[in-house]
N, CA, C and O atoms as a GROMACS GRO file, in nm:
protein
  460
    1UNK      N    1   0.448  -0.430  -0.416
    1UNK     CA    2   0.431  -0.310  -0.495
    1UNK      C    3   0.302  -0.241  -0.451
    1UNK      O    4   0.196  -0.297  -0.424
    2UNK      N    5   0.328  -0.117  -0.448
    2UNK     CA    6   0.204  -0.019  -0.395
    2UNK      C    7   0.105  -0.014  -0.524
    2UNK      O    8   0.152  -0.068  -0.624
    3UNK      N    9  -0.039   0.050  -0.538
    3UNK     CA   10  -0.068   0.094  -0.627
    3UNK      C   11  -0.053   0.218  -0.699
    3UNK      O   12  -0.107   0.243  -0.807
    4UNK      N   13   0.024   0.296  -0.632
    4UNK     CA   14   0.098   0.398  -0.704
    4UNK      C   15   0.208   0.403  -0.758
    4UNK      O   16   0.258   0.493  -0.825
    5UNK      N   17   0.257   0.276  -0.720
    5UNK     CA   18   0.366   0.244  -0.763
    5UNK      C   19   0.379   0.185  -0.890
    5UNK      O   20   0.464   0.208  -0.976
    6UNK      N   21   0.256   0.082  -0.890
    6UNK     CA   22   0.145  -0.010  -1.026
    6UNK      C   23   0.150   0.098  -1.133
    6UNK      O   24   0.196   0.075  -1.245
    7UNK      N   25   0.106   0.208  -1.100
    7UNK     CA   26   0.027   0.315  -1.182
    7UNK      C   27   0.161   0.365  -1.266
    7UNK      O   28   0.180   0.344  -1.386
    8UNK      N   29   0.236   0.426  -1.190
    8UNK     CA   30   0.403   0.477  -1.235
    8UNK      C   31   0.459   0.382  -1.326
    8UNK      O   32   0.522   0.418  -1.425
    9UNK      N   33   0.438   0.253  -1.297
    9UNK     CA   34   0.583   0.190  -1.362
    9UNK      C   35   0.500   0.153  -1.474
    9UNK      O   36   0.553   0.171  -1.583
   10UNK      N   37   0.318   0.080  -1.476
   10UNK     CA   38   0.261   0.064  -1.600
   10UNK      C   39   0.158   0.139  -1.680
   10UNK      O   40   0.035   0.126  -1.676
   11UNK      N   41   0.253   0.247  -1.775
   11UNK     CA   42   0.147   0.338  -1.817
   11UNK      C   43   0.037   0.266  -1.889
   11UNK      O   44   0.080   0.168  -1.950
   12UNK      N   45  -0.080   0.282  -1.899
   12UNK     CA   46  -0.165   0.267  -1.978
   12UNK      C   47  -0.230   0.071  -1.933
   12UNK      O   48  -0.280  -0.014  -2.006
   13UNK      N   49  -0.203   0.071  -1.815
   13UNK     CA   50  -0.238  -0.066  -1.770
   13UNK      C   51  -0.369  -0.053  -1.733
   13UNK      O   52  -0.428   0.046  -1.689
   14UNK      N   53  -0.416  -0.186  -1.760
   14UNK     CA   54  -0.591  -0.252  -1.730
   14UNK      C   55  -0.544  -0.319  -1.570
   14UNK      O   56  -0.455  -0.399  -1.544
   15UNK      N   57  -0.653  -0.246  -1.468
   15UNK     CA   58  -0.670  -0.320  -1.354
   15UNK      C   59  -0.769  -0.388  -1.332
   15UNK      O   60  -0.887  -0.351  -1.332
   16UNK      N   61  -0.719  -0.512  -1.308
   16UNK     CA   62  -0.851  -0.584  -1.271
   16UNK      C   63  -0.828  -0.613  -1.104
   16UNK      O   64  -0.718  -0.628  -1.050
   17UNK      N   65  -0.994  -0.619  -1.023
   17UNK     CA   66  -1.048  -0.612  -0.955
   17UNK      C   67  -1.099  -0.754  -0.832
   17UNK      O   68  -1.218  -0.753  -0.802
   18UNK      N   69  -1.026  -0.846  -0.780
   18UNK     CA   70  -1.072  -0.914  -0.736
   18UNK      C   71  -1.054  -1.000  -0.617
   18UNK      O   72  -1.005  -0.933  -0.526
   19UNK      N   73  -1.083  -1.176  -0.568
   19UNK     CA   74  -1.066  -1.171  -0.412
   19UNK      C   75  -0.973  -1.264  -0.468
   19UNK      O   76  -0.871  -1.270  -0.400
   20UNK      N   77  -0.971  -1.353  -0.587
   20UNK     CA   78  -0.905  -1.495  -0.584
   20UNK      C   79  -0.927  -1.573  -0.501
   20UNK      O   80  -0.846  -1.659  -0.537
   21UNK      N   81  -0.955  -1.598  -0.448
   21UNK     CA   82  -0.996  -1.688  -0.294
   21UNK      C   83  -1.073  -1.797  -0.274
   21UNK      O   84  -1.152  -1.783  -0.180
   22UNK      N   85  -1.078  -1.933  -0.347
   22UNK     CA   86  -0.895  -1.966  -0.392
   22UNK      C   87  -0.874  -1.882  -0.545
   22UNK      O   88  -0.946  -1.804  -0.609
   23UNK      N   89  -0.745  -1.939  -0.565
   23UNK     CA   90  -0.764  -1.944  -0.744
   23UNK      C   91  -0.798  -2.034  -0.775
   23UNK      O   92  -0.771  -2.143  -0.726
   24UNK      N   93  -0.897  -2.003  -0.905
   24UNK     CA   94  -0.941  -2.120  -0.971
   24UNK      C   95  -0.867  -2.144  -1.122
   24UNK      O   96  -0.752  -2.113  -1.153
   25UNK      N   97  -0.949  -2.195  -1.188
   25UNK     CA   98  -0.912  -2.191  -1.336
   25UNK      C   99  -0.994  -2.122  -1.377
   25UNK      O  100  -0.956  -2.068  -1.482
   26UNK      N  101  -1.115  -2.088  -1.340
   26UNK     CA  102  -1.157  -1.938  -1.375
   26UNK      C  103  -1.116  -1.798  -1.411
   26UNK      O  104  -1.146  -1.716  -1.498
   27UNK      N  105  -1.014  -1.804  -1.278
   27UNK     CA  106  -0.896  -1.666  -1.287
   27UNK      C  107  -0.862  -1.676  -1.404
   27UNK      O  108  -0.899  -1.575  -1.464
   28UNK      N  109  -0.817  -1.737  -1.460
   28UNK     CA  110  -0.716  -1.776  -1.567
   28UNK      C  111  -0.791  -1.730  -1.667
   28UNK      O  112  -0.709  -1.654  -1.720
   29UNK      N  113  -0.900  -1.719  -1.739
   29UNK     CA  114  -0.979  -1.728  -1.806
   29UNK      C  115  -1.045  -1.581  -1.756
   29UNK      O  116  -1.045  -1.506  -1.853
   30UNK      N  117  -1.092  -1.525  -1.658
   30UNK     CA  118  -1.112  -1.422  -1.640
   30UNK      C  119  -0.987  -1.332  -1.701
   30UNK      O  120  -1.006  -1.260  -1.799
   31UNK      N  121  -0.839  -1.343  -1.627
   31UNK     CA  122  -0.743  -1.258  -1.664
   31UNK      C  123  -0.718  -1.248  -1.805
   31UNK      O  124  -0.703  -1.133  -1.848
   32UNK      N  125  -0.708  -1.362  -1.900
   32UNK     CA  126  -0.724  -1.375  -2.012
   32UNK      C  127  -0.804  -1.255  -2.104
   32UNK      O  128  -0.774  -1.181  -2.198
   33UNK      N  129  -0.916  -1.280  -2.025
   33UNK     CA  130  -1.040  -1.214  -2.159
   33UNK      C  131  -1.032  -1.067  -2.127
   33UNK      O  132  -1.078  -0.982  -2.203
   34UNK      N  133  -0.948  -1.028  -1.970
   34UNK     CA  134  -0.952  -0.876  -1.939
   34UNK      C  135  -0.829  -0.839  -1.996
   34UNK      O  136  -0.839  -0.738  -2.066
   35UNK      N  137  -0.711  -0.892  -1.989
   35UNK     CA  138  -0.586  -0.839  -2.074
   35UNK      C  139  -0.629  -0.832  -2.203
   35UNK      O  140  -0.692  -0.902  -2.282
   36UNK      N  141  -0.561  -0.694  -2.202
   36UNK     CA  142  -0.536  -0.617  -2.354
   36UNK      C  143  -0.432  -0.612  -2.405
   36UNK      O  144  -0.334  -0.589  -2.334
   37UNK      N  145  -0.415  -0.634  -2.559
   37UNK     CA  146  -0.303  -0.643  -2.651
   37UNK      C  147  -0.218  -0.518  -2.601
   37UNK      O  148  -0.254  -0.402  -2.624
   38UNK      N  149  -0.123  -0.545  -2.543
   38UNK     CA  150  -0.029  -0.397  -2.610
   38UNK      C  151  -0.012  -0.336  -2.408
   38UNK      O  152   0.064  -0.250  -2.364
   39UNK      N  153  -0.101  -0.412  -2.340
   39UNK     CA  154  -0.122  -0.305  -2.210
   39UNK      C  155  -0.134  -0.396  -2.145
   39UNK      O  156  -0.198  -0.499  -2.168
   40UNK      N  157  -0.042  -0.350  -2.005
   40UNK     CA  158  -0.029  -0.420  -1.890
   40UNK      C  159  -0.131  -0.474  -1.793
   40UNK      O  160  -0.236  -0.409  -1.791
   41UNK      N  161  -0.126  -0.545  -1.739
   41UNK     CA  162  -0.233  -0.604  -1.645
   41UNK      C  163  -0.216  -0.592  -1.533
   41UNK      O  164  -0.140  -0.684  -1.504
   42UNK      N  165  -0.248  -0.510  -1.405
   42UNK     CA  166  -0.233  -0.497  -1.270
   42UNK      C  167  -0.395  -0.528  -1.260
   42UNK      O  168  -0.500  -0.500  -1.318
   43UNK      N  169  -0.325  -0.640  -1.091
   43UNK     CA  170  -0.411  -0.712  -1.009
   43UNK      C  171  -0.409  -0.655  -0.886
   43UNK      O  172  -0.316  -0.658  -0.805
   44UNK      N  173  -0.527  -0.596  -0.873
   44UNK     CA  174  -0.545  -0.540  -0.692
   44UNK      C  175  -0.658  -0.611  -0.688
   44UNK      O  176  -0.765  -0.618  -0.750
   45UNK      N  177  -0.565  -0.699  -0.535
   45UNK     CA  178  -0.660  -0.767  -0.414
   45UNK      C  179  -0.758  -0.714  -0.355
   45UNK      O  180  -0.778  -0.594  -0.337
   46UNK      N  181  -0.829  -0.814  -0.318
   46UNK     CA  182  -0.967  -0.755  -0.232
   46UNK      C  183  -0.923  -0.855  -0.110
   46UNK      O  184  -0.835  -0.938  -0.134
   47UNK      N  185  -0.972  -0.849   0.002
   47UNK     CA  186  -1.005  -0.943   0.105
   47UNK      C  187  -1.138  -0.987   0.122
   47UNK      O  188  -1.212  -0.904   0.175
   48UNK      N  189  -1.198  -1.117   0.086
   48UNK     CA  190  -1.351  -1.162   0.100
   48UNK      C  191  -1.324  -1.178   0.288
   48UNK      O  192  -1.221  -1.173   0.355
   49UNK      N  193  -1.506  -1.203   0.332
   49UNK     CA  194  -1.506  -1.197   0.444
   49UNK      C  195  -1.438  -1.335   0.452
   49UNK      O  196  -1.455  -1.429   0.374
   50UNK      N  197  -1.332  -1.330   0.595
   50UNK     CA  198  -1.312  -1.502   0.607
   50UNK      C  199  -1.222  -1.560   0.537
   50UNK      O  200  -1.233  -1.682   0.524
   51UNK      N  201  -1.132  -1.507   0.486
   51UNK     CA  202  -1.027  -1.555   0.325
   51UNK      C  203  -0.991  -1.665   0.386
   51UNK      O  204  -0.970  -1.673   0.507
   52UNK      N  205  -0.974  -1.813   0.257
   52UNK     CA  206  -1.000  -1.904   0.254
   52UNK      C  207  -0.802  -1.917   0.301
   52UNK      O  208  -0.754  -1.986   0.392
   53UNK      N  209  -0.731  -1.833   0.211
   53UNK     CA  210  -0.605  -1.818   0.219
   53UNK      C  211  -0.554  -1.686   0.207
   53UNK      O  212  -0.580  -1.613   0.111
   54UNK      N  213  -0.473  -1.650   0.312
   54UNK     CA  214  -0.376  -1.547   0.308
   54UNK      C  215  -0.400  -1.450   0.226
   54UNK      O  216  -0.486  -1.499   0.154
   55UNK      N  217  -0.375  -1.314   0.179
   55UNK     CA  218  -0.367  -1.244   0.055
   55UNK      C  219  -0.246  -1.255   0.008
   55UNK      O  220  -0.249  -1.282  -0.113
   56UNK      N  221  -0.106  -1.243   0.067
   56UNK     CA  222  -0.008  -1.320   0.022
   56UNK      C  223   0.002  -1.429  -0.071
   56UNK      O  224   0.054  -1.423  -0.182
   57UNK      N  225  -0.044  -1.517  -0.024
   57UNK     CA  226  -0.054  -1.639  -0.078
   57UNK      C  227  -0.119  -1.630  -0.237
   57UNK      O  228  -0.043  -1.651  -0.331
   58UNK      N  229  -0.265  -1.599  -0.264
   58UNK     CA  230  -0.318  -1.526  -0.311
   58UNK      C  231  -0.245  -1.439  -0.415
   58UNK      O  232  -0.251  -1.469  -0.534
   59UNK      N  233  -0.187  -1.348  -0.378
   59UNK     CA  234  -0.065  -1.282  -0.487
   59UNK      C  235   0.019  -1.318  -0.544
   59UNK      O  236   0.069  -1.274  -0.647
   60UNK      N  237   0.061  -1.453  -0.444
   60UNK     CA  238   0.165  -1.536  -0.544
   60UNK      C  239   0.128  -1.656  -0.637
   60UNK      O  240   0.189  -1.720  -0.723
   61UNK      N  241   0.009  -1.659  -0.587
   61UNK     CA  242  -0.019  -1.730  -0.739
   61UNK      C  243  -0.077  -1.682  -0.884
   61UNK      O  244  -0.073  -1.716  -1.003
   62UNK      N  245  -0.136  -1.577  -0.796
   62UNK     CA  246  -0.255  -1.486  -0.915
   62UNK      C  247  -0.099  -1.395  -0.979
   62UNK      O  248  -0.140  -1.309  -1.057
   63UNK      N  249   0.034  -1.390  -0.971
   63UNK     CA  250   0.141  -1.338  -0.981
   63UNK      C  251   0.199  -1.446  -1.100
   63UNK      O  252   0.272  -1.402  -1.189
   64UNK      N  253   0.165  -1.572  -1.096
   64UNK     CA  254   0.252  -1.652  -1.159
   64UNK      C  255   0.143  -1.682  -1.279
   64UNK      O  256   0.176  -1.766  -1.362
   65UNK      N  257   0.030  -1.626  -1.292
   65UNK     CA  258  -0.024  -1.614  -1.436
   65UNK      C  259  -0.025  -1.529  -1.513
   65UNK      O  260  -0.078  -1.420  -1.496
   66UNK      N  261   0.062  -1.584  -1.654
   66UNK     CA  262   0.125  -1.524  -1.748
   66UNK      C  263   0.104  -1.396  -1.803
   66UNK      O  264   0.186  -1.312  -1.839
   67UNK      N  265  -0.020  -1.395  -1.803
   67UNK     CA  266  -0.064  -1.251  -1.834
   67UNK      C  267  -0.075  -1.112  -1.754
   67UNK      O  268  -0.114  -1.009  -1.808
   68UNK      N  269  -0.038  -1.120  -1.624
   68UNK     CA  270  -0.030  -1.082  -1.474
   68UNK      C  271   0.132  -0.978  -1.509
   68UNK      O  272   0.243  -1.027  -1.531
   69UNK      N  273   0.118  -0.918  -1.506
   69UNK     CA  274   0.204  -0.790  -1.503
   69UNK      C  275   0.240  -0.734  -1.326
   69UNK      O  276   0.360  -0.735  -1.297
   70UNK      N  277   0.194  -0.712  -1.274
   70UNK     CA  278   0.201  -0.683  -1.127
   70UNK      C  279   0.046  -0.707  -1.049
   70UNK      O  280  -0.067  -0.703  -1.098
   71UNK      N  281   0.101  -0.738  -0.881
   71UNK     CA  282  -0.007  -0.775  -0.780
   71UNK      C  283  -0.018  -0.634  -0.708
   71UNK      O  284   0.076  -0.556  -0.686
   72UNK      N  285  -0.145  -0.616  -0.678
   72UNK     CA  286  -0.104  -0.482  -0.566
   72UNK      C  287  -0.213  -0.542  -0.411
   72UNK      O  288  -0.336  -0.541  -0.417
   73UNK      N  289  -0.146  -0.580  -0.307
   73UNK     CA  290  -0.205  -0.634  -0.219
   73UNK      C  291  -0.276  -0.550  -0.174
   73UNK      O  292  -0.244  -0.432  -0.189
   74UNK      N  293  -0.445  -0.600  -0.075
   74UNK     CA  294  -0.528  -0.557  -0.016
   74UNK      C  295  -0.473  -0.423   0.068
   74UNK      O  296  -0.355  -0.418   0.103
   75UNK      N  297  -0.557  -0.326   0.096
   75UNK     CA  298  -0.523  -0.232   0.206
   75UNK      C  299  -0.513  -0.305   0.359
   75UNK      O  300  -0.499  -0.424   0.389
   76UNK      N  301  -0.525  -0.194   0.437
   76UNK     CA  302  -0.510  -0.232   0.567
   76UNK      C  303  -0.665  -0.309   0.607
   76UNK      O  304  -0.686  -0.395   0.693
   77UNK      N  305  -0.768  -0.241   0.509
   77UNK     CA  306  -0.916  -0.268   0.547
   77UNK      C  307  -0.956  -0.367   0.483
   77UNK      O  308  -1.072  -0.404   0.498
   78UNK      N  309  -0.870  -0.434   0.396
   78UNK     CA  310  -0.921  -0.536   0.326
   78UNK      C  311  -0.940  -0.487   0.178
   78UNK      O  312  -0.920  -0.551   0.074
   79UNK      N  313  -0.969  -0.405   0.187
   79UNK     CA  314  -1.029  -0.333   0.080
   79UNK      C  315  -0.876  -0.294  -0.049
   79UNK      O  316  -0.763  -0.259  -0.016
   80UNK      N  317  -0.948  -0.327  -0.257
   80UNK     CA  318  -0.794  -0.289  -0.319
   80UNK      C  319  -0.778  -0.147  -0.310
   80UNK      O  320  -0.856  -0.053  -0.330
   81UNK      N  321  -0.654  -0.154  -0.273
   81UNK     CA  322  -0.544  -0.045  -0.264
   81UNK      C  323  -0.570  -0.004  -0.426
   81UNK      O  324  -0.601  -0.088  -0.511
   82UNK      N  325  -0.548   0.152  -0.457
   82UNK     CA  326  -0.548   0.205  -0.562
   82UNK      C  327  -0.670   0.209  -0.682
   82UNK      O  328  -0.652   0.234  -0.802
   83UNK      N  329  -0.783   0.181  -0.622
   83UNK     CA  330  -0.923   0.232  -0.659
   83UNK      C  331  -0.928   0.379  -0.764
   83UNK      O  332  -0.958   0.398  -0.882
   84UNK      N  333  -0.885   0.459  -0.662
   84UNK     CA  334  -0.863   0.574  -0.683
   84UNK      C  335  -0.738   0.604  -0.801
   84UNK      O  336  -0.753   0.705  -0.869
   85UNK      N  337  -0.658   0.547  -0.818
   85UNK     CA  338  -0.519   0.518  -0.905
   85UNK      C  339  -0.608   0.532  -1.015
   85UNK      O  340  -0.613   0.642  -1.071
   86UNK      N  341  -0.694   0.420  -1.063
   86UNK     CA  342  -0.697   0.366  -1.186
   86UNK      C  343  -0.754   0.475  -1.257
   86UNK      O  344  -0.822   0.565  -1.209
   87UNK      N  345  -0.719   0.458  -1.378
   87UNK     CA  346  -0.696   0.560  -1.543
   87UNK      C  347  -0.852   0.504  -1.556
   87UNK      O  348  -0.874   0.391  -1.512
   88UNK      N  349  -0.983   0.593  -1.627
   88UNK     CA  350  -1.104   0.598  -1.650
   88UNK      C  351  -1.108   0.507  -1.740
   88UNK      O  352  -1.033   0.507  -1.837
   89UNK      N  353  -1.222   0.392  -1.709
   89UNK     CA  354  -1.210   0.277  -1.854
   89UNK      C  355  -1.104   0.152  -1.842
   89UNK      O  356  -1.103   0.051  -1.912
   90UNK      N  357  -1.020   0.186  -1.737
   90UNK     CA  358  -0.883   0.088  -1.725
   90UNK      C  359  -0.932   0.018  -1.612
   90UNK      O  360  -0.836  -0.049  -1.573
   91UNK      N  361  -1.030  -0.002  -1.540
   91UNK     CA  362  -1.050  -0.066  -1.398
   91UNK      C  363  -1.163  -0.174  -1.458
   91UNK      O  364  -1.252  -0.136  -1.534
   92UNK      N  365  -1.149  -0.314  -1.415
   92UNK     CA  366  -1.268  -0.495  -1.399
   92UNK      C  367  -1.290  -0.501  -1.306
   92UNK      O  368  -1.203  -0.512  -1.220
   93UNK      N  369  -1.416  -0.499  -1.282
   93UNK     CA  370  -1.446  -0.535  -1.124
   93UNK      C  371  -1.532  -0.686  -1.091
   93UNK      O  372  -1.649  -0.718  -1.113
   94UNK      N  373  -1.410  -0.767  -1.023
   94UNK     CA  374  -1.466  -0.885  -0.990
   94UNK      C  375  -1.510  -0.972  -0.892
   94UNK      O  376  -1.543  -1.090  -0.904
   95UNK      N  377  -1.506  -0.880  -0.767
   95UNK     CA  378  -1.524  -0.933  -0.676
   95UNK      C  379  -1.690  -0.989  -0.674
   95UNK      O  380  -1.709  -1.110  -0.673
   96UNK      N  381  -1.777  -0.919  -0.672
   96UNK     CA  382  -1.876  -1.018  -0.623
   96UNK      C  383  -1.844  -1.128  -0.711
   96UNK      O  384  -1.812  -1.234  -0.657
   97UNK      N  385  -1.845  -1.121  -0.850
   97UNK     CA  386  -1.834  -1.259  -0.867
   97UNK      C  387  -1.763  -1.356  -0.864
   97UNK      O  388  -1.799  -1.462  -0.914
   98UNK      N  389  -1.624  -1.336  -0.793
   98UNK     CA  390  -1.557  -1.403  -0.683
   98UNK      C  391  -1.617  -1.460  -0.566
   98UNK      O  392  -1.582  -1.565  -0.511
   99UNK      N  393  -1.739  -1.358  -0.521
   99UNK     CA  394  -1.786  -1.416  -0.390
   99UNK      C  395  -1.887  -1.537  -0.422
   99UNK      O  396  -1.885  -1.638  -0.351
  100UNK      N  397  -1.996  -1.522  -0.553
  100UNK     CA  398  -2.048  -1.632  -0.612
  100UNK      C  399  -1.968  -1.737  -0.637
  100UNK      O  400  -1.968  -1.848  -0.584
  101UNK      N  401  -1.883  -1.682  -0.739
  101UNK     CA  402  -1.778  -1.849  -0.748
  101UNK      C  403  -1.721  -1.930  -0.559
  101UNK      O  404  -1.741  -2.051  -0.542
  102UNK      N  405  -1.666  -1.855  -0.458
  102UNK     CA  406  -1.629  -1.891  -0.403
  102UNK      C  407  -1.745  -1.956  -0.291
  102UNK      O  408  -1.714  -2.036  -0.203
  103UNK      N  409  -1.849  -1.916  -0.308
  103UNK     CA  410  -2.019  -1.956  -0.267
  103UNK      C  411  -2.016  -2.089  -0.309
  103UNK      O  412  -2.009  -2.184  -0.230
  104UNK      N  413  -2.023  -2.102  -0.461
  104UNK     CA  414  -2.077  -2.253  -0.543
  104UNK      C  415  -1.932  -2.344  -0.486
  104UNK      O  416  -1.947  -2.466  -0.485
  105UNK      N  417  -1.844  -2.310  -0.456
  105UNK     CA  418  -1.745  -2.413  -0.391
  105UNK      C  419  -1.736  -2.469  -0.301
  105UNK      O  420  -1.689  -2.582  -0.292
  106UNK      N  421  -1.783  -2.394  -0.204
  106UNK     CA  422  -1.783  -2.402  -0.086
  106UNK      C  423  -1.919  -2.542  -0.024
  106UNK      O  424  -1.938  -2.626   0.064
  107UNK      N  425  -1.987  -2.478  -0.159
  107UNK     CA  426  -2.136  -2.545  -0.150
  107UNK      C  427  -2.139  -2.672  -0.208
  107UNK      O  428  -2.222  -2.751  -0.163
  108UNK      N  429  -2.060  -2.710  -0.305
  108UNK     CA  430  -2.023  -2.819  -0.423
  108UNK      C  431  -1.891  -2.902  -0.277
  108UNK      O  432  -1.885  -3.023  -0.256
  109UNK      N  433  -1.829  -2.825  -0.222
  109UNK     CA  434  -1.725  -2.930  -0.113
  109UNK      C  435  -1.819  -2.970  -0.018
  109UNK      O  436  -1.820  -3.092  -0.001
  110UNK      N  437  -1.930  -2.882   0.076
  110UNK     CA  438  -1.999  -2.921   0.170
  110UNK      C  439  -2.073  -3.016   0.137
  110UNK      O  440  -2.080  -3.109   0.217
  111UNK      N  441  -2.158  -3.026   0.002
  111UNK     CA  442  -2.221  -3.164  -0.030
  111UNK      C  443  -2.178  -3.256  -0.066
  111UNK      O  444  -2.260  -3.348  -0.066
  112UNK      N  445  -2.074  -3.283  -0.104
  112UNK     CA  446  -1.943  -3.375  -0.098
  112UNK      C  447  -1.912  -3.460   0.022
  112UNK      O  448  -1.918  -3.583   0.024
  113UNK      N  449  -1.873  -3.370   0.136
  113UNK     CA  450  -1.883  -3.477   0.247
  113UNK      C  451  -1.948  -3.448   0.319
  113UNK      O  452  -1.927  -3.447   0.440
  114UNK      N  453  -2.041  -3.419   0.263
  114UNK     CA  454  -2.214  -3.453   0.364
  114UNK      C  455  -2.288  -3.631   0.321
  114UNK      O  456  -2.368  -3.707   0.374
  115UNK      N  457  -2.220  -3.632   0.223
  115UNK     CA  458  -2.325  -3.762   0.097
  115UNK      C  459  -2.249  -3.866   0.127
  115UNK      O  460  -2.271  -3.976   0.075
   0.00000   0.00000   0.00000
């Protein structure tokens, strides 16, 4: 699904903003506290530098949480598609702190099998 396509089919939807990369149980809990009663939830991808997995991949899982209304995959640049789409007040932006979370993981696995 395009993000104009997102925009058309869910009036009055909350987009949230992020890399997933991986998913955590964070997501879950992020998507949670950003869904609103009554209004749809569209997810546009980001691409972090280096993605750990696919954006595909990525969509299909961040797709299979419940509160997840539609995915709208990364542009050609990496960058989410439909920025420009979103309704004033209706856009979460989570990527950097995707890139922190995906930082402390990376950092929490490397000292793992370093020890």
């Amino acid at each position: 699904m395009t993000a104009a396509e997102a925009v058309a089919r869910f009036p009055g939807a909350v987009f949230l903003v992020g890399l997933f990369d991986p998913v955590a149980a964070v997501h879950a809990r992020v998507v949670e506290r950003t869904a609103r009663p009554g209004c749809p939830l569209v997810i546009l991808l980001a691409d972090p530098p280096d993605p750990l997995l696919p954006s595909r991949s990525r969509a299909e899982l961040v797709a299979a949480l419940a509160r997840v209304d539609a995915v709208v995959l990364p542009g050609p640049d990496g960058a989410p598609a439909g920025l420009d789409l979103a309704p004033e007040g209706a856009l979460v932006r989570e990527e950097m702190a995707d890139l922190d979370r995906r930082r402390a993981l990376m950092l929490h696995v490397h000292r793992r099998h370093s020890g």
